[in-house]
N, C-alpha and C positions, 0 to 999 in steps of 0.2 A: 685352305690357303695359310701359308704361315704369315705367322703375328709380326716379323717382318713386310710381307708383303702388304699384307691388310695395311698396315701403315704407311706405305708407300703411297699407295691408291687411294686410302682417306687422304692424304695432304695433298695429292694430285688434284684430285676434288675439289678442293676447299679452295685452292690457290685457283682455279679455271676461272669462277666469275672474276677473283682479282685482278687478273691476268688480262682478261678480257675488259674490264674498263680499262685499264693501262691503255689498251689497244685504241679504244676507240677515244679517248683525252688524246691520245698523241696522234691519232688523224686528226682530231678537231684543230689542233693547234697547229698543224702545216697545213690544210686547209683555209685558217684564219693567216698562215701565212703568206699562201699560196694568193690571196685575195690582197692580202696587202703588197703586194707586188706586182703585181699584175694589174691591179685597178685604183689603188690609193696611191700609189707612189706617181704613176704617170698622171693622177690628176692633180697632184700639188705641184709635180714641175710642170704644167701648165698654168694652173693657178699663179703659179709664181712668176712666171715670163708674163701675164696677161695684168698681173700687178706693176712690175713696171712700166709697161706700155701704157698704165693708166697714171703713174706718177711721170713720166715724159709727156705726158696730154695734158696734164696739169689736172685731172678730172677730183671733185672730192670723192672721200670715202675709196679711193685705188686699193684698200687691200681687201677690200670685202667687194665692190664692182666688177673689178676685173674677174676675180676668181669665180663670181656667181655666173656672169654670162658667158665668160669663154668655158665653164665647164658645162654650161644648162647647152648651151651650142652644140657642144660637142658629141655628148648623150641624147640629142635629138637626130644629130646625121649620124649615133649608130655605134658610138664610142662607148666600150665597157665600164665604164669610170663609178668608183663609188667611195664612200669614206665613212670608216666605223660609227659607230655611236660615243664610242668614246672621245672622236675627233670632235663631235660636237659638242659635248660636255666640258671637253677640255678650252672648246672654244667660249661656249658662256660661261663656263667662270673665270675667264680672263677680263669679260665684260662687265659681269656680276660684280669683281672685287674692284674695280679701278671704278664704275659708277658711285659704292658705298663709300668712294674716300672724299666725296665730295660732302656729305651730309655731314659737316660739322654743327656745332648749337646753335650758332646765329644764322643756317641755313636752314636750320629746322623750323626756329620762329619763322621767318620771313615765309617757308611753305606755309604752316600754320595758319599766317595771314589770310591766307588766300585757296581755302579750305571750301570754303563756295562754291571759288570758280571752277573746282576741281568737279568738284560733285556735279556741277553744270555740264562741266565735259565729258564726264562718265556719261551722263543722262543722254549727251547730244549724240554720242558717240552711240552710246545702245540702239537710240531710235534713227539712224544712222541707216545702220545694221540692218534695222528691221523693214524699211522704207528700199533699200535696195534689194532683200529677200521680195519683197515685194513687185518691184523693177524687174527684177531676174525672172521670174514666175511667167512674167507676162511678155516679155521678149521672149525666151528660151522655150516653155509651154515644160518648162521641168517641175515637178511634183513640188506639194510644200515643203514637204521635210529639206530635200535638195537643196532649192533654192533657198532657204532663211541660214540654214548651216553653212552655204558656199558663201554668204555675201556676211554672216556673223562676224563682227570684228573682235578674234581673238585667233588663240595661236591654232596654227593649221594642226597639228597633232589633238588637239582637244576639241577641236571641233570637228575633226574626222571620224574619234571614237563617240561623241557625241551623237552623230549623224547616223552612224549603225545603230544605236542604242533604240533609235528613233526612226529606223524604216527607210534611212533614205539611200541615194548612190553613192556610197563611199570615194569611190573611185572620181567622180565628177566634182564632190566637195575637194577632195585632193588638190585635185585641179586648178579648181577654183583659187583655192589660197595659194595655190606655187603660184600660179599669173599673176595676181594680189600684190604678192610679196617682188615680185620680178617688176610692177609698173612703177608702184610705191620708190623701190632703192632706184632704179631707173632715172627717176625724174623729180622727186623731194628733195636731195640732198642739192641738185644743180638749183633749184627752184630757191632755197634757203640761202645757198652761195651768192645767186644775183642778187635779192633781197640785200643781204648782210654786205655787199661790194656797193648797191647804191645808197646808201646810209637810211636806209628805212629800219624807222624808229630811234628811239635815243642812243642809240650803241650798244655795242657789244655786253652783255649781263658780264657783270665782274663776279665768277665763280672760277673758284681752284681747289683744288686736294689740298687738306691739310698738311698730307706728309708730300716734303717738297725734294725728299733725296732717298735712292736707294741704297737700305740697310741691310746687309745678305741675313744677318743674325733675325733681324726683325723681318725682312720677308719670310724666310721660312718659317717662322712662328704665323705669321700672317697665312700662308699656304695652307698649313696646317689646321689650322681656327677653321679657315673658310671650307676647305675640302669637307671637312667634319660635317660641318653644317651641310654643305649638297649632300653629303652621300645619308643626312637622317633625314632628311627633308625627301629625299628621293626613297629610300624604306617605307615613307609612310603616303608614297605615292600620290604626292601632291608637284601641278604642275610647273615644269620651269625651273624645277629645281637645282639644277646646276648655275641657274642664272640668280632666282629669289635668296635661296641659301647665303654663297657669299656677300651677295648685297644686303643682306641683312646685318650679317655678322662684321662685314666694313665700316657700315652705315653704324652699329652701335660704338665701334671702337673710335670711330671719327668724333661721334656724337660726344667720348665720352673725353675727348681731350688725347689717346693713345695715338703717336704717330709711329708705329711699328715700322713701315718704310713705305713705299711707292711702286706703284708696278715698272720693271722695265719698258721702256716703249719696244722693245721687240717681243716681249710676251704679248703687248696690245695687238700689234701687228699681226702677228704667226693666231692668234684669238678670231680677227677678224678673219683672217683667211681661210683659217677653219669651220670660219659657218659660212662663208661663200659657198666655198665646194661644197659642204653638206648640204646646202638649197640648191646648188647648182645640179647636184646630182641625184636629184628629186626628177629630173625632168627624163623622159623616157622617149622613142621614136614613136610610140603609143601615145604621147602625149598629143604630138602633130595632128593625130588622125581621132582624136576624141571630139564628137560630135561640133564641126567648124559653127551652128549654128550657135549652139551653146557657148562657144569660145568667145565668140564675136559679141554676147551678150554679156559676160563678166566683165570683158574687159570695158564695154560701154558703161553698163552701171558703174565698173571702177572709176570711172572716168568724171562720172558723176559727184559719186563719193569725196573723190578729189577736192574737186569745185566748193562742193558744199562747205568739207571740213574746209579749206582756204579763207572762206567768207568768212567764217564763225571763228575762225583763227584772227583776222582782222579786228575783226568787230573786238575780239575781246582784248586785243592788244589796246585799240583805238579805247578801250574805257580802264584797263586798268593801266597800261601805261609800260606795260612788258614788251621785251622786243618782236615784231612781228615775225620773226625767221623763228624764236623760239616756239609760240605759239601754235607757228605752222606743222612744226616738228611737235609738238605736244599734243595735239589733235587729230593729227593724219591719223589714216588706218593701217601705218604701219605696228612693228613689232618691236619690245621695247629695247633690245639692241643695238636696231638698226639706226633707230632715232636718235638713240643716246649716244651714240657713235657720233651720229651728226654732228649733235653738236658738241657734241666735247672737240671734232674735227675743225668747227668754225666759230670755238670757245664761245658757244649761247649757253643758257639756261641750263647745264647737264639736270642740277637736279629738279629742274621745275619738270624738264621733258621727262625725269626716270619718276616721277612721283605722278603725275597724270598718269602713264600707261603699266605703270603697277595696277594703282585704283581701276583703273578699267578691267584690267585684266582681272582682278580679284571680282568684282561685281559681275561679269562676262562669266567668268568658269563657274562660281557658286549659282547666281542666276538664270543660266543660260535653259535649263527645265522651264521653268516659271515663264519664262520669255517666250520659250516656242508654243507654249499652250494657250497664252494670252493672243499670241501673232495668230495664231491659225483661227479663234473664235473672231476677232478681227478682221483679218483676210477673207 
């Protein structure tokens, strides 16, 4: 063959595997297109008409309500709807950075204070957990692992892969925390509204952001700071980190006197919306059909859960003197966005509610081993 040719057909060679991932990146990426048009774009313009209709009702929390049940609706009777990971991400850290702007030094003392009660509510909250794992067990007649992971107060992603780790039905803990998460935003945020409208307890907790105007110079330095931080916090594969990240890195710059600027309230919004439909479209027509006896059993124990944390919400408002609506939303077994949304919604405690279900969450995810081996020699 001349030395021509031979060189033809080496660099023909050499360039095919290149050539060939070219190929298969650029299906990925009209496939990832192909997905977001088809199924992310018709769930935000539903999302977004079903947000309105929740601001015309007057309902709290309309940009994260609406969106979660008109899309969880929808994906049950049958609707293709779905929304990236990165919609969610982009949605906690909208929440992440607007919570850390509250923890200025003299809100730092005053959590400080009250550093007890915190650790009370972790404890109440774990045995919580564990007491309706327990509940579950015996309604449902579902295995231990199952049931103590489905009814575990912490976030549904970490307690999913927890539940594999340890033998149980992934798919049924799934479950479990999407209903959880759908009864909680349901009926807490209305339950804190009527509270907070009949003047129960002393009024309204007087918390604000430090930074009281938006700076385009200083938000995007702000952006900047906080994305960093999710995306090293997420490298080192620690939970929540789109949410933990920028609220840390808020929370320090608040802490330290820096008023960089303030979130838009339409970044809070387009935030909330975005973790709507990603909970919303968690839910499948498979969902409907997954064992109705089990269904009917989460949602009972939920039900319970409720009740319980409510009492204990009271009770601790009634001795330290904290707003009950706050309390209520600091204790629930919801999620720390959902809550802290609350009340930043119905200007309660942002940060007593985002420091309570931090600490839970932090004791929950490190602990949660420990926990199911002590629950199951117990049970």
């Amino acid at each position: 063959m001349p030395v021509q040719a031979r060189q033809l057909e080496r660099a023909r060679l050499f360039q095919a595997p290149h050539r060939s991932g070219q190929l298969l990146a650029r299906d990925a990426r009209r496939e990832a297109l192909g997905v977001l048009i088809r199924a992310f774009l018709p769930a935000l313009a539903l999302a977004f008409v079903a947000a309105q209709a929740c601001i015309a009702l007057d309902t709290p929390l309309p940009w994260m309500i609406g969106p979660l049940f008109s899309t969880a609706i929808a994906c049950m009777l049958g609707a293709r709807l779905s929304a990236p990971v990165q919609a969610r991400e982009a949605g906690q850290w909208a929440i992440g950075t607007a919570l850390g702007l509250y923890f200025s030094a003299p809100v730092l003392a005053a959590l400080a204070r009250n550093v007890g009660w915190i650790a009370l509510a972790v404890s109440f909250a774990v045995c919580l957990g564990m007491a309706g794992g327990a509940l579950l067990r015996r309604l449902s007649g579902s295995d231990d692992a199952t049931a103590f992971f489905a009814m575990a107060v912490g976030g549904a992603s970490e307690m999913a892969v927890q539940a594999e780790r340890h033998g149980a039905v992934v798919e049924r803990v799934a479950a479990a925390h999407s209903l959880r998460i759908m009864m909680v935003v349901g009926t807490i945020p209305f339950v804190v509204r009527w509270l907070a409208s009949h003047g129960w307890g002393a009024g309204l907790d007087a918390f604000a952001p430090l930074a009281g105007r938006v700076d385009v110079a200083g938000l995007c330095i702000l952006i900047a700071l906080t994305s960093a931080a999710a995306l090293a916090l997420k490298r080192l594969r620690l939970p929540n980190a789109w949410v933990i990240g920028p609220l840390l890195v808020a929370m320090m710059l608040t802490a330290a006197g820096v008023q960089l600027s303030r979130l838009p309230e339409w970044m809070i919004r387009t935030g909330q919306l975005f973790i709507g439909v990603s909970l919303g479209t968690r839910f499948t027509p498979a969902f409907v059909h997954t064992a109705p006896r089990y269904l009917a059993s989460v949602a009972a124990c939920t039900v319970v859960t409720l009740l319980l944390a409510g009492a204990f919400a009271f009770c601790v408002a009634a001795i330290t003197g904290m707003h009950p609506g706050t309390m209520v939303l600091a204790t629930s077994p919801g999620g720390i966005a959902e809550m802290a949304l609350t009340a930043r919604v119905l200007h309660l405690g942002v940060p007593v509610v985002t420091a309570f279900h931090v600490a839970r969450m932090v004791v929950v995810v490190l602990g949660i081993g420990p926990l199911y081996r002590a629950w199951t020699r117990v049970a």
